[in-house]
Every structure is written in C-alpha cells, then in structure tokens.
LUMBA-363681 format. One line per 2 residues: number of its first residue (from 1); for each residue y, z, x of C-alpha. Coordinates in steps of 0.1 Angstrom, whole numbers. Layout:
NUM	Y:Z:X; ... .
REM end
This chain:
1	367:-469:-66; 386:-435:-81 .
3	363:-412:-98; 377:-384:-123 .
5	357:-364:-145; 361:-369:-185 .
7	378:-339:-201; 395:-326:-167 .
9	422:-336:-147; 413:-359:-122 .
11	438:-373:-90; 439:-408:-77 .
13	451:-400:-39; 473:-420:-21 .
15	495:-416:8; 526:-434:10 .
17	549:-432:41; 579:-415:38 .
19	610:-416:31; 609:-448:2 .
21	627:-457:-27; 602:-458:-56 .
23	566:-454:-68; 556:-474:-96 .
25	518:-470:-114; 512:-499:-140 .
27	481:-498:-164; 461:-533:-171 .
29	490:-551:-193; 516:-547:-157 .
31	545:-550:-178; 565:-514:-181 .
33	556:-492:-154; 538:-459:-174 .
35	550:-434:-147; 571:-440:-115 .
37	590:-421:-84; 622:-435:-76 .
39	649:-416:-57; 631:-382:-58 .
41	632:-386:-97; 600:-387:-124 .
43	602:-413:-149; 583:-431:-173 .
45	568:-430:-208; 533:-415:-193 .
47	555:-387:-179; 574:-381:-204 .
49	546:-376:-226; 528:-353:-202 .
51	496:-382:-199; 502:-386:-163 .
53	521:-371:-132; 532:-383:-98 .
55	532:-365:-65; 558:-372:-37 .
57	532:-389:-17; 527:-415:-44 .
59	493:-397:-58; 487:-401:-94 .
61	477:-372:-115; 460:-378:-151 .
63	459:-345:-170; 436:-351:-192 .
65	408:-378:-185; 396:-400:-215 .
67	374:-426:-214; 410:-448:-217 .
69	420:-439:-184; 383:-458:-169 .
71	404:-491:-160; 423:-509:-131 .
73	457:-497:-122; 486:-514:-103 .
75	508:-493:-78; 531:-506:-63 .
77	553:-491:-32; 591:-500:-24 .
79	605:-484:7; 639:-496:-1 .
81	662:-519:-21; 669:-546:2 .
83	628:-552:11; 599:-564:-15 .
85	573:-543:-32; 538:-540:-22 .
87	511:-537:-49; 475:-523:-45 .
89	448:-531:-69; 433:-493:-79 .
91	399:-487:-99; 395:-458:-122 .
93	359:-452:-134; 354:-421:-157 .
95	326:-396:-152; 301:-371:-167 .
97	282:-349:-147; 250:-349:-155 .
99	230:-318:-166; 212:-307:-145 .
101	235:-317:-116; 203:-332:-98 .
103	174:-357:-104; 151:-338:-129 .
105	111:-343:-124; 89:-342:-154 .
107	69:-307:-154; 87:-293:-125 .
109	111:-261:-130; 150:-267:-140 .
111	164:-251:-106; 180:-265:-74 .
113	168:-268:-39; 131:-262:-59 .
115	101:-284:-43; 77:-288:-70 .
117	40:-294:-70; 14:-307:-94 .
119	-22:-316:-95; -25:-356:-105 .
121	-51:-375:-113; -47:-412:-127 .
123	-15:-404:-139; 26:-414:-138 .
125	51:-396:-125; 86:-393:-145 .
127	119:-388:-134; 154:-384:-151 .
129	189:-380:-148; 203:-369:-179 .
131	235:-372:-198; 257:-393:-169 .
133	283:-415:-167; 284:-442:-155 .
135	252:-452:-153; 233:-444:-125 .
137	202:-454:-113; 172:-435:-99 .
139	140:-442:-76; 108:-431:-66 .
141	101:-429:-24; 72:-414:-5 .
143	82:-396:25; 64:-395:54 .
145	67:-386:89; 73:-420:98 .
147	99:-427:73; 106:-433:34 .
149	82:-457:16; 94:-470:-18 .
151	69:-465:-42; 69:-494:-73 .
153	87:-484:-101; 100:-490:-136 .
155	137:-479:-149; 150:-476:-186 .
157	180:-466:-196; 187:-445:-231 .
159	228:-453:-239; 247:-429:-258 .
161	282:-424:-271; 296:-419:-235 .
163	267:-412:-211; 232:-427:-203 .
165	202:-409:-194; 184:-429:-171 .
167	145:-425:-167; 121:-441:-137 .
169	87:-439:-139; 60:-451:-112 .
171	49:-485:-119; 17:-478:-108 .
173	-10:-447:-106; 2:-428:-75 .
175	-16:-435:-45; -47:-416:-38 .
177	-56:-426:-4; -45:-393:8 .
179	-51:-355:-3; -13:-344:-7 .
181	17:-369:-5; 56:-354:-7 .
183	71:-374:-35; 110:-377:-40 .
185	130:-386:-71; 161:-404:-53 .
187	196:-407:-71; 218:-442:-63 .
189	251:-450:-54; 274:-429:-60 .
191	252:-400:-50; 286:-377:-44 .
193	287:-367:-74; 258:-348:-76 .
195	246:-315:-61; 216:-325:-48 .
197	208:-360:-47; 172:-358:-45 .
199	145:-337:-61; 109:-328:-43 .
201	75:-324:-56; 42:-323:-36 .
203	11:-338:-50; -26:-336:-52 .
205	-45:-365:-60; -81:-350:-58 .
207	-105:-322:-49; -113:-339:-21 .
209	-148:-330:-7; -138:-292:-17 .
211	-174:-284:-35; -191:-298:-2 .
213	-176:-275:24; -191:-238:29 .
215	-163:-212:27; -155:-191:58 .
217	-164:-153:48; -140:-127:56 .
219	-151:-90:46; -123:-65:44 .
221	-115:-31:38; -97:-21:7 .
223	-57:-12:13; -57:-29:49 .
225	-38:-67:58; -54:-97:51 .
227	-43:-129:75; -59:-164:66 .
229	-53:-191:89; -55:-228:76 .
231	-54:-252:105; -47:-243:141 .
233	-18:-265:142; 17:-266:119 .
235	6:-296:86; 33:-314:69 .
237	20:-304:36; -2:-270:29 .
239	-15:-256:-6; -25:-224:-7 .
241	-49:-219:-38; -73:-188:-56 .
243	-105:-200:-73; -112:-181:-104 .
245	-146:-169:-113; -143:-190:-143 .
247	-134:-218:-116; -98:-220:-129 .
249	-78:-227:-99; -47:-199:-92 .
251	-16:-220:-73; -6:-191:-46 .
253	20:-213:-27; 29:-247:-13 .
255	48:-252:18; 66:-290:31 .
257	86:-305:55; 111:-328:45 .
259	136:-342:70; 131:-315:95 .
261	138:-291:67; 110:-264:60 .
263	104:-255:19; 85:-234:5 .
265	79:-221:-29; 60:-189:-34 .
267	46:-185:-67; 27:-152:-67 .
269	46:-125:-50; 13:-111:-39 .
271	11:-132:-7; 31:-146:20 .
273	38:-177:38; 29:-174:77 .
275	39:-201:101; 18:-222:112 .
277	7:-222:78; -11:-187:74 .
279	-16:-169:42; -7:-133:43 .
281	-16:-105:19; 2:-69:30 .
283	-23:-49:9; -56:-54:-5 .
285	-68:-49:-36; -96:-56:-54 .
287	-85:-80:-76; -72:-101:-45 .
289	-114:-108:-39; -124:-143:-45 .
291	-124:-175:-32; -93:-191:-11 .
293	-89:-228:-8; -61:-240:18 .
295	-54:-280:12; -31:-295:41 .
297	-20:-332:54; 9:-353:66 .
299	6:-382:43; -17:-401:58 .
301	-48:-375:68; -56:-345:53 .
303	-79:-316:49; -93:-281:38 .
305	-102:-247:46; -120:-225:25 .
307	-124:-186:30; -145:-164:10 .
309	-130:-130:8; -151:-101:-3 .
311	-134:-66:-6; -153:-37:4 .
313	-146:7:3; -166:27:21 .
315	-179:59:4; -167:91:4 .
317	-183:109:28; -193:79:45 .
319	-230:77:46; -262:79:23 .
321	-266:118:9; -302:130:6 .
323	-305:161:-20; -314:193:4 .
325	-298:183:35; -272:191:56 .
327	-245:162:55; -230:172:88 .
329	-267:173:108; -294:157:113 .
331	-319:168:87; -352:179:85 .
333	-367:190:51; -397:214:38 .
335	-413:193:9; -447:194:-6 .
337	-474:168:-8; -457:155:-36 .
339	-427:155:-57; -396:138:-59 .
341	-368:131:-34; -331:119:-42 .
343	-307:100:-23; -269:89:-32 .
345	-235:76:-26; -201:80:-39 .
347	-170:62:-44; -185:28:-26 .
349	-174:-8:-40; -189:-33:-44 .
351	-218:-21:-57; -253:-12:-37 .
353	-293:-7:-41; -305:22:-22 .
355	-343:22:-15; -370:50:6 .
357	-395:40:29; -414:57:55 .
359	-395:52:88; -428:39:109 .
361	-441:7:101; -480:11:94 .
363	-505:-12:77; -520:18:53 .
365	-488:43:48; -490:79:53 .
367	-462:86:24; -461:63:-7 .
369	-427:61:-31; -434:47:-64 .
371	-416:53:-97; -379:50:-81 .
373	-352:54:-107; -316:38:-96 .
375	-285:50:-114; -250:38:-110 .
377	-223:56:-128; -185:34:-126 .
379	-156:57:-116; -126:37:-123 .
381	-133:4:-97; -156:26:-73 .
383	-197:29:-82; -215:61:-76 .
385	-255:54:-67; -282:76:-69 .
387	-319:67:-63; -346:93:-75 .
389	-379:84:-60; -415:103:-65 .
391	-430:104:-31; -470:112:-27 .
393	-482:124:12; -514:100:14 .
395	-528:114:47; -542:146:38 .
397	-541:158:74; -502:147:83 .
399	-481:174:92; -450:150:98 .
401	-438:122:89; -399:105:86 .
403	-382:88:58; -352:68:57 .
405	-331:61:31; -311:26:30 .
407	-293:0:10; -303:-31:1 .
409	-293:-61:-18; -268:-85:-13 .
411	-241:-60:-8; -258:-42:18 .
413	-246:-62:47; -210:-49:42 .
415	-221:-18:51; -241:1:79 .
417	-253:27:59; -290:46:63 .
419	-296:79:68; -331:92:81 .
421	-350:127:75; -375:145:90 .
423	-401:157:66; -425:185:72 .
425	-453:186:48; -461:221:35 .
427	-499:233:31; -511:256:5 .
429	-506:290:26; -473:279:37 .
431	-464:280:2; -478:311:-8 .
433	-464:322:25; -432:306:11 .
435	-432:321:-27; -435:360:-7 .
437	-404:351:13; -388:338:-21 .
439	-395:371:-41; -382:391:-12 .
441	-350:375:-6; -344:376:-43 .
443	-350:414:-43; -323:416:-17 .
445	-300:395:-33; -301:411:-66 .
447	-295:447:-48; -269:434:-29 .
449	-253:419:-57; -251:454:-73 .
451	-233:466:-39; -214:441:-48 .
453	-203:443:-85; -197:483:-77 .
455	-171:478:-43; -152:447:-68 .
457	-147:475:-93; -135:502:-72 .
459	-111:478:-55; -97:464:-86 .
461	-87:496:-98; -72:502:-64 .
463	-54:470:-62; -40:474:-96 .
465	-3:471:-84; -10:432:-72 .
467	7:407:-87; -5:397:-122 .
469	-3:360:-140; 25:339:-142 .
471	35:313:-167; 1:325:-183 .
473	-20:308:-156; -17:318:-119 .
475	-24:348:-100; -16:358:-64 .
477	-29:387:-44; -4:377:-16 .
479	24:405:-19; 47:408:10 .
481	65:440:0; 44:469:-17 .
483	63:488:-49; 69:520:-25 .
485	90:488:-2; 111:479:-26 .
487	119:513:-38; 127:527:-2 .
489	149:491:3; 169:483:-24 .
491	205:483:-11; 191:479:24 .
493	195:442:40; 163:434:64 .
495	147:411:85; 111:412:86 .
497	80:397:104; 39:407:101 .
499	6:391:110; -22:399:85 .
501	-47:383:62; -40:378:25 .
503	-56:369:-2; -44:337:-26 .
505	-58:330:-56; -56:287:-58 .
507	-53:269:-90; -84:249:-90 .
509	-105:284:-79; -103:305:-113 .
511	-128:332:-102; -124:339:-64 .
513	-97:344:-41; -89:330:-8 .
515	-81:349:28; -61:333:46 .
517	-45:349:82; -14:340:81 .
519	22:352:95; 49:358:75 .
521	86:361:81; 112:373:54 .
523	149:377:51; 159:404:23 .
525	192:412:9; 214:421:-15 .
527	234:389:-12; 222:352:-18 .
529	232:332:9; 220:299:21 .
531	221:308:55; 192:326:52 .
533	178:297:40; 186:275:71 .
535	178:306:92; 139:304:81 .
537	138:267:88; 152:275:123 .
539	127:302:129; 101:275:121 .
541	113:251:141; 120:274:174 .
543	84:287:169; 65:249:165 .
545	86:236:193; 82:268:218 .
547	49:264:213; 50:228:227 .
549	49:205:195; 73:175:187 .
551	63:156:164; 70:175:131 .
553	92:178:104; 101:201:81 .
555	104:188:43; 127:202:18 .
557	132:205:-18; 146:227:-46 .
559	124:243:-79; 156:235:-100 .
561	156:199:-93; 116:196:-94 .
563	119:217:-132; 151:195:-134 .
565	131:159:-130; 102:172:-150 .
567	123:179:-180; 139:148:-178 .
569	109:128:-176; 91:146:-204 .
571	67:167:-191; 55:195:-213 .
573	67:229:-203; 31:241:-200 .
575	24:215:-180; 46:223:-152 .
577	21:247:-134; -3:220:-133 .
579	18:191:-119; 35:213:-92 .
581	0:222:-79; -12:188:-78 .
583	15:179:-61; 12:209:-36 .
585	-24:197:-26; -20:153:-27 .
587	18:152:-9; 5:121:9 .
589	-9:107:-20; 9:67:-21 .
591	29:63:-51; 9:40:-69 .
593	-23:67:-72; 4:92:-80 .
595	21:74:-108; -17:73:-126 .
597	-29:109:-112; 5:124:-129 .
599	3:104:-162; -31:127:-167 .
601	-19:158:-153; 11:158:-169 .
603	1:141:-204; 23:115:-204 .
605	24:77:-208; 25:59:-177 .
607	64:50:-184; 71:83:-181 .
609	52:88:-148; 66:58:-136 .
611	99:73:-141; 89:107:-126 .
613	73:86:-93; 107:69:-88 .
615	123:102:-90; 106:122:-68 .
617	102:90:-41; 142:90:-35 .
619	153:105:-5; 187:116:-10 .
621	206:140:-32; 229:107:-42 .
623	205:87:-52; 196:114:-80 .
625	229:111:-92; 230:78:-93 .
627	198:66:-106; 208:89:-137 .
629	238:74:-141; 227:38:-136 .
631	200:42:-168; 228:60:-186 .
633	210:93:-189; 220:126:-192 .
635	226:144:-157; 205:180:-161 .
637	227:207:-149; 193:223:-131 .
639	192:195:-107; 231:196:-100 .
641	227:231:-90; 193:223:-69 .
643	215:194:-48; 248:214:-48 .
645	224:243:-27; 205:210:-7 .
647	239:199:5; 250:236:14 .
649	217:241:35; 218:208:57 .
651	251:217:64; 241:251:79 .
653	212:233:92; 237:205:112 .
655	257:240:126; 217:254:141 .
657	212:217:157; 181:213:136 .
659	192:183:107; 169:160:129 .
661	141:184:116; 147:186:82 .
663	138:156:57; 143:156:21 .
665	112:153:-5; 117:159:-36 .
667	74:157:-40; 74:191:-17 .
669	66:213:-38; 43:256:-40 .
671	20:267:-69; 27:301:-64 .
673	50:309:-94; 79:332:-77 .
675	97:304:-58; 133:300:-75 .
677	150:279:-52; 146:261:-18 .
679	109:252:-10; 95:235:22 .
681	64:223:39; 65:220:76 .
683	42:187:81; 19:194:114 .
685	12:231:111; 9:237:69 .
687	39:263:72; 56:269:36 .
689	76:291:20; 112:293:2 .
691	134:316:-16; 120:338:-41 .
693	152:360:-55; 129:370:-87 .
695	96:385:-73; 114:422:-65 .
697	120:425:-102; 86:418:-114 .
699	73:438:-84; 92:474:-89 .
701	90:464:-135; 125:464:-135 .
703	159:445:-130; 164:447:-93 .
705	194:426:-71; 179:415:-43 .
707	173:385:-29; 145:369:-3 .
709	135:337:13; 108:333:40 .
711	83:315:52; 41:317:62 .
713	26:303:94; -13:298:84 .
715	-31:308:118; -62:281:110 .
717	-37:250:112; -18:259:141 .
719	-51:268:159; -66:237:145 .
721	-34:215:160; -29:232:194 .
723	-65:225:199; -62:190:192 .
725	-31:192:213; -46:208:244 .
727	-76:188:236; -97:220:241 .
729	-136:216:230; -155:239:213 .
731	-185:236:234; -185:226:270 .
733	-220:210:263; -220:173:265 .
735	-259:162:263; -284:187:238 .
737	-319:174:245; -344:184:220 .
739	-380:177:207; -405:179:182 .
741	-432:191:198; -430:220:226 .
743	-464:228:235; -466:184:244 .
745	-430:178:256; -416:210:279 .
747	-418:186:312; -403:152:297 .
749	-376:171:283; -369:190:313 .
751	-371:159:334; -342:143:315 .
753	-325:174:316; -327:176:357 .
755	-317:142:356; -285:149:334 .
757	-279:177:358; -280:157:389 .
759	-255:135:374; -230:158:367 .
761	-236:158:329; -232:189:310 .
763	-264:191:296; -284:219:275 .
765	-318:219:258; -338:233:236 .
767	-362:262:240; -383:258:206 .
769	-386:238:176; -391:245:142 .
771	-373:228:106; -349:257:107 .
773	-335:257:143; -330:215:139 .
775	-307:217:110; -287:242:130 .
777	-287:223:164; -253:229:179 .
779	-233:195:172; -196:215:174 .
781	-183:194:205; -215:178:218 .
783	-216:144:221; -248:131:223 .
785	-281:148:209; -311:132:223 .
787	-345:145:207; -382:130:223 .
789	-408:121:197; -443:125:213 .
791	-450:87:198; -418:73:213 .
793	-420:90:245; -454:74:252 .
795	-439:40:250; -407:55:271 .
797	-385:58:247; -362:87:235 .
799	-341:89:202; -306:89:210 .
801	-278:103:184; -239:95:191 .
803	-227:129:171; -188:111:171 .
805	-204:77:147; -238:97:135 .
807	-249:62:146; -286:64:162 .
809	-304:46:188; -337:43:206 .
811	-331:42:245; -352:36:271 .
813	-356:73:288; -352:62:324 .
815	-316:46:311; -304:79:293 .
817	-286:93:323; -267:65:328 .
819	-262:54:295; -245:86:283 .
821	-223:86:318; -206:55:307 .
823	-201:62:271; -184:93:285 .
825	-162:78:305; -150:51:281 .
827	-147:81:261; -123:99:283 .
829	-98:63:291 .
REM end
C-alpha cells in the first residue's frame, strides 16, 4: 500500500536493478502504458502531459495527487529484449491529513504532546479525528502499569466530499473503581501518518473520601518557600488542586506516567512540579493561603493528602507595644490606682485579639480590666491592633503588681507574642510629690528653650553663606568648600581629604538637621575627567579593603540617565526630588513593592511605574539601548551621554584592577541636589558621593569652571561593620542579676552572683532598685538579665530574660549557673 497526500506530489518508490531496458507504469485499463523508461528515454502520454514522471530507478512521481490517482497500478520491469517482463501489482490510496494531526479529546486543549485532565462523573468520554482520508478508525484504552485495557466503545463515522471524521465514544460510564485512571484516545492502522498517534487525558471519577480526611496544617511565613509533599513514594497519577473559600476547586497541576514517559502539565505558573510528586511554591503570598488537596494512584489504588496552609507576617517591631514603655527593655511603669492602659501591634496578618490580665493567678485579683476597647485599622493586607483597657488597683494596700499583655483568638497560635510590665502603683504624696517635679522640669525646659531659640538665631545669621534650597525643596548644610575656598582656588587643581562632622538636612526631616561625622575626600579641577571619577572609586575600595573587608561592592549610576528614565517614563519634573530620595533610602526594596511605592511617589499609573521598574532593574548600559529600541521609543539623548561616561569610567576602572568592585544600578541614586553626573553607593560601609561640576557656581553666585567629584565615608557605619567584623561587644558583662526588692534579696542575689563567678561567667549586679534604674538596666551586649522576685524566690525560682529573643523564662535558681553556661557556649559554636 502507496500513500500520497491529495493536492501534493506524492512518490511510489521502487528500486529496480540496473542496467534494464524499460519501465513501464500501466493504470487499471493495462492497455497503453501512461508513462514508461526505455533506453534512458521518457515516454508516454502521462509524461507528456506533465501528470506523472519516472525516475531512473523505476520510481513513479505523480505531480499532482487527485483523488483519480487512489487506484491499482501495473509496473512492469524488462531488463532486456531477449527476456520477459515482470509485473508487480501496486496500490495507490489518496490521503488527507487530518486537522489536528492527532486524535482530538472532547474538552481537552488543541495542542500536541498535551496530557489532559477532567473531573467525570457519570459521564462519556468523546474522541475524534477530524477531516481524514481514508477513513481511519479510533479507540478508547486504559493504561495501566500492567498494560493497555480496551475500554468498550462505540464508533460513527460522518462522510464528506473527500474525508471522514471519525468519532468514538465510550460505550459505557467510565469506570469508577479507582480515583484517577490515564485514559488514551488511540488512532488505527495506518498510524504513520499522523504526528502523534495517541492523545492523553487523566481522569477523576469522584471526591473520594476528601470531606472525611483532616488536612495537614502548615504555617508559613510570608515571602519564604513553600514545599508540599503528597506521598512518600513516586504515584503514577498525581493532582495537585486549591480549594476555594467558596469551595470551588482551583486545578494547580497534574502529573502521569505513560510508557516510562513522565508528563506533566502545569496550569498555574505559580507552583511547581517536585519529584516524587511535591508541590513547590518559590514565594508566598497571601493569596496562595488556603486549602491544598493532592489526589494520586496507579490505576488500580489511590489516595489523598490534604494540607491546610495558613500564611502568617510577623509585626513590625516584632512584639506587643504597651503605651509608656521602652520597646527595647523591660518595662516597668508609674500608673495610678486607676486609669487606662494601651497595648498594640503593627503590620501583623492575619489578624489578632490582644487582651490584659494581671500576670499572677489569684482567686480575688489585685488589678481589675474592664471596659477594653479593640481597634483594628487595615493597611493594605497587614492589620494594625490596639487594645485600650481601663484598669482599677482593687487592693488598696498593693504597691506592685505585673500585667501582661497577650493575643488571643484563633490566630494567636501563629504567634509567640506577650509582653509583660511591671507596674508600681502611685499613692497620693507620690503624686503631689510627682506634680512638684513636673512644674519644675517644665520651668527648666521653658528657660532652656529660650537658650535655645536665642543660640539658633545667632547661628543662622552666622551660617548665612550655607547652601540654600534646591529645586524649591531641599536644603544641605554639608558644604565642603567655604566661599573664601573657592575664591583662593579657582584655576588651582587639588586633591583634598578632611574628617569632621556635618550637618544634612534629609528629605523626610523638614525642620531639623542631621550631624553626621563623616570623612570626605574630593578631587577639584579645572578639567572634567573621568579619571577622577574612577580615582574616588579606587580610594574607596583601597580604604574598605586595607581595612580588612571583602565582601563589598561599589554600585554605580549616572543623574543623566536617572533624569533620563524619569522623563521617559513620565514622571513629573517636580516629582523628581521625591522619587530620587525614595530611592536613596529603599535601594533593597524588591521590585514588586517598588513598582507600587513609585506609582505614589511619582504620581503615575502603575504602567508607567512598571515601565520605570524594568528600567532601573537592567544591569547593563546595552540593555538601555535596546529595551528602547525594542518598544520603538525614542532614545533620550540625557541617557546616551549618562552610558557614553559609564562605559568611559569602567574602562579606567578595568586599568586600576577594581571592575570586580564596581556593579551597575541604575536604582543608585543621592537626594542632595548638586550631583550632575556619576553617583555611587558603596554597599557594606554607606560610602556615597559623585561628581558635582555645578555646586562651585552656586557656591561663589557666579559662573565658575571648575569641576569636583568625591566621596564621604560615614564614621557610624564603618564603626558599626568593623564591630560586627571583629565581633567586638559593647559590654564584657554576660549575666546582670537584679531584683525587686533590696532590703529582702541582697544575699540571694549575691549568692547567684558568687556562683556565676565561680563558673567563669561574667557576671554583674545590681546595687539598688527603683522604676527608673530598671528601664535603664544595661542590656547593650549582655546576654541574659536575671531579676529575683521575693514571691518566686521563696518557691526557688528566678526570672530569667534571653536579651538576644526577649523571650522569658522562670528557672530553677540552683540551675541558673549552668543553664546560662551552655546557652553561652552554643552561643559561641
């Protein structure tokens, strides 16, 4: 059987020995041949007429197929005069190729190598092959691991002109007896004509037992990975599935194996297919919270796994605030016999109760909280909780008592998060005693205030020659170079270092200035060159690396192509100032809380700040070019002169050794308004600085020549890194024992402290107590804080507080020697 495709030109091969006389191809009446081959020549009326053609190996060519040519054709071979002809009987069928080139499933997608899957219940399944010649039959199988299983069927064909379209159905309902069963659509003889001779699709017949089984919790943290596992072992068959709150089910993905082969289709590009069978999601968000159903079987046994996932962000700071105390301590608090006491937390999802209680247990309570008013405010998907409670002091002869403040409800188990308070209870002559202090200390804050208001005056008139506002909104009272500098310099190229404190005045601070002790280093001339440029960045990276760090880099950027992207994404020109700052202070912000933070800062639609994102997230000068030129947009001429000046400086930068320092990012960027060119951000030590070629002209009034780029070292963040470098502690003290009462605790608080001694714990204590001196107990390095309570000392017990977690504990006393030596030394491995 010959098959050739209707409309094209189709071959019937042969391949006659050689040499021979003649060829001859006859059609059904065998009387004239239509084409033959005899002594190297072509004849015949097909030839002539250009129907057919004949190759030297005796293969028939038909140049146009019609359905004429389906038939059975005669060749016939003569290898020379003198011997007889041999004839072979030859069957041409005519083809169409169906569309699509593959068994198509009712309901499943029109693409290739595709596994489908659908949810049946009680139903047929229906499978075609469209538009084919000839007619070609199709068939429903089950696969298992142990082999195909036809599955009864019914066939019907619908004829046309010159193709069929053949349709099977399953005779039957589809089995049920198992959850999931791989189905296959099979295509008969000849299946060579087809692309893919089969098509897949996985079903589920049922819920199976689904409402009976308990769902596996899993509590995780916003923005960290997900992994669910469905069965220890590699299924045939898995379903991944979401179930919506409105109990619509979500199909994530479905995974098979079929003849060794391994498909998958992924439908939601949110998750990820984990073998043996896992599902992955890379980042968590809060709409990825729900209920996760994971269906798997070979066929023949089956079953589920079900996962209740519950997203949870810890606040911002990350415990309960209580109005009045010091977040960073533990507090005590002053309060009358009664009044009202608040406690909080921000940025926390999902949403919390909060509820105050005394601390001790007792039958008739010596503080009451009644009235309690709970208010949560939404902040975009976070809640912010305050409780307001009114307290009332019952025992008329307590002094102290302590209060903690907690959450409850069903959400409180996702968190660990209580805070407790000391409360001293004031009596009447305290408070009088109290209201004297008040009046005094407001006397001397209103005279000093006067001191005050008269020194600001004196220096602002002084200090009239700082800088003033630029672009209408910032000011700086950072000026490297004083007017009687410039004067003396111009003409003069200089190099120039100096270590002094300055004073900055930041964006978001409109009515005080900062000091900051910084050191500056600045490269004046007459002449713009880019070498001074690369000669700052190798000053900085001599410095950081003399002074034994590694692990930086320095990240670089231009104001042109900043302004540059801005204009061409839209932003307002008085907008500017406020972008570039908010980009100064959030340069680790990820790109999709950018794209939303910019759209508000900027006052622009989030197209727009999607556009500006992309922008500033490339990093290369190319890839500006090009992403320009692949949305057809116009090219601004400030960001051609910001790369041209990029690709200058890394070249000086390759000649100093330092390229492998230098990173482009185009989201580097300074508030302070005189930068004009190059800007960078050394990432480790918070140095910055750039070339400022216009701040001598605004300086000395006047138009003035001269060029300057440097940089700043801030002393705090270099401190602040070598310290954590060299690991140096601020306080040698590891153990600060304290108590409530003196007069009734001096010898259990030495003893401990003897004992802390004699095991080689740095230890310190306490000499007196009152509210004051606990909210300043020195914390800055110390590890553990232990404080004795007269009623928990009697039943041997001592409050122990791990200042690294703020996590509290009460510990037998005889144990706190050797309780704090090991933390200590798991500390230290």
């Amino acid at each position: 059987m010959n098959y050739v495709e209707l409309g094209e030109s189709g071959t019937i091969n042969c391949s006659f020995e050689e040499p021979y006389f003649g060829i001859y191809w006859y059609d059904s009446s065998y009387d004239i041949p239509v084409i033959f081959y005899e002594e190297s020549v072509k004849k015949g009326t097909g030839y002539t007429n250009g129907e057919y053609d004949i190759y030297p190996n005796g293969s028939l060519k038909i140049n146009a197929v019609t359905l004429e040519h389906e038939t059975q054709l005669t060749v016939e071979y003569l290898s020379s005069t003198s011997d007889f002809p041999v004839a072979f009987e030859v069957y041409v069928t005519v083809y169409v190729e169906p569309s699509p080139t593959f068994p198509l499933i009712n309901g499943c997608s029109n693409v290739t190598h595709d596994i489908c899957f659908a949810h049946i219940q009680n139903q047929h399944l229906l499978c075609s092959l469209h538009e084919v010649r000839p007619n070609i039959s199709v068939s429903w199988i089950k696969r298992t691991p142990s082999g195909d299983i036809v599955i009864p069927s019914k066939e019907f064909v619908s004829p046309g002109n010159v193709w069929y379209t053949s349709h099977v159905t399953s005779l039957t309902t589809i089995d049920n007896s198992s959850l999931l069963q791989l189905l296959v659509c099979k295509v008969g003889r000849p299946s060579g004509l087809f692309e893919q001779d089969e098509s897949l699709i996985l079903v589920q017949h049922s819920d199976g037992n689904m409402s009976t089984i308990q769902p596996i919790k899993r509590r995780i943290e916003l923005h960290t990975k997900l992994e669910l596992s469905c069965d220890k072992t590699l299924p045939i068959f898995i379903v991944w599935k979401k179930i919506k709150s409105n109990k619509e089910e979500e199909v994530l993905l479905w995974h098979a194996v079929s003849l060794g082969e391994h498909v998958s289709k992924i439908v939601n590009e949110d998750y990820l297919f984990r073998i043996p069978g896992n599902l992955q999601i890379k980042r968590i968000e809060l709409e990825h919270e729900g209920l996760y159903v994971c269906l798997f079987g070979d066929g023949f046994s089956d079953g589920l796994t079900k996962y209740q996932v519950d997203v949870y962000v810890n606040p911002e700071p990350n415990h309960l605030i209580i109005d009045g105390c010091n977040t960073n301590q533990y507090c005590v608090l002053k309060l009358r016999r009664s009044g009202n006491l608040t406690c909080s937390v921000k940025g926390i999802y999902p949403e919390i109760q909060l509820q105050l209680e005394p601390f001790y247990e007792a039958k008739i309570p010596s503080i009451k909280f009644t009235s309690s008013q709970l208010t949560s405010k939404r902040d975009g998907e976070l809640f912010h909780v305050s409780l307001t409670s009114t307290y009332e002091v019952t025992d008329m002869a307590l002094e102290k008592t302590t209060v903690i403040c907690k959450a409850v409800g069903i959400n409180a188990t996702l968190f660990n998060l209580d805070t407790k308070l000391d409360v001293w209870i004031l009596t009447e002559a305290r408070n009088n005693c109290e209201n004297v202090n008040q009046l005094q200390a407001m006397f001397l804050f209103l005279l000093a205030a006067l001191i005050v208001i008269a020194t600001t005056t004196v220096i602002k008139i002084g200090l009239g020659f700082l800088v003033k506002s630029y672009k209408g909104k910032r000011e700086t009272a950072e000026t490297e170079f004083s007017l009687t500098e410039v004067r003396l310099k111009v003409g003069i190229s200089m190099k120039r270092y100096q270590t002094s404190s300055v004073f900055r005045k930041r964006i978001e601070k409109d009515k005080r200035n900062e000091e900051l002790w910084q050191c500056d280093f600045d490269i004046v001339s007459e002449c713009k060159s880019v070498i001074a440029d690369a000669e700052c960045l190798q000053v900085v990276t001599d410095v950081l690396q003399k002074l034994g760090f590694e692990n930086f880099v320095t990240k670089v950027s231009h104001q042109n192509i900043l302004e540059g992207v801005f204009e061409a994404c839209g932003v307002p020109n008085h907008r500017y100032d406020d972008v570039i700052s908010y980009m100064e202070q959030n340069l680790a912000i990820p790109p999709e809380e950018l794209k939303k933070k910019l759209a508000k800062v900027a006052k622009i639609n989030s197209k727009k700040a999607e556009k500006l994102v992309t922008l500033l997230e490339l990093k290369e000068c190319g890839q500006l070019k090009s992403t320009f030129d692949n949305t057809q947009s116009v090219f601004p001429e400030k960001i051609q002169d910001g790369i041209v000046e990029l690709q200058k400086l890394f070249e000086c930068c390759e000649t100093f050794g330092i390229r492998h320092k230098i990173q482009i990012d185009f989201r580097v960027a300074c508030a302070l308004g005189f930068y004009t060119g190059v800007v960078f951000k050394t990432i480790l030590t918070e140095a910055s600085g750039g070339r400022y070629d216009g701040l001598f002209s605004r300086l000395a009034a006047k138009q003035v020549q001269i060029s300057g780029v440097g940089f700043a070292f801030y002393f705090e963040e270099i401190f602040s890194n070598y310290k954590s470098k060299q690991d140096i502690r601020a306080k040698e003290t590891e153990l600060f024992i304290t108590s409530d009462d003196e007069a009734n605790c001096i010898k259990e608080k030495i003893k401990l402290c003897k004992e802390a001694w004699d095991a080689g714990i740095k230890t310190d204590l306490s000499y007196f107590f009152n509210p004051e001196h606990s909210q300043s107990t020195p914390d800055e390095g110390i590890r553990f804080i232990a404080h004795i309570r007269q009623s928990e000392m009697s039943n041997g017990l001592v409050n122990l507080k791990d200042m690294s977690t703020r996590k509290e504990i009460l510990i037998e006393a005889s144990k706190l020697t050797e309780y704090v030596r090991e933390r200590r030394n798991i500390s230290q491995h």
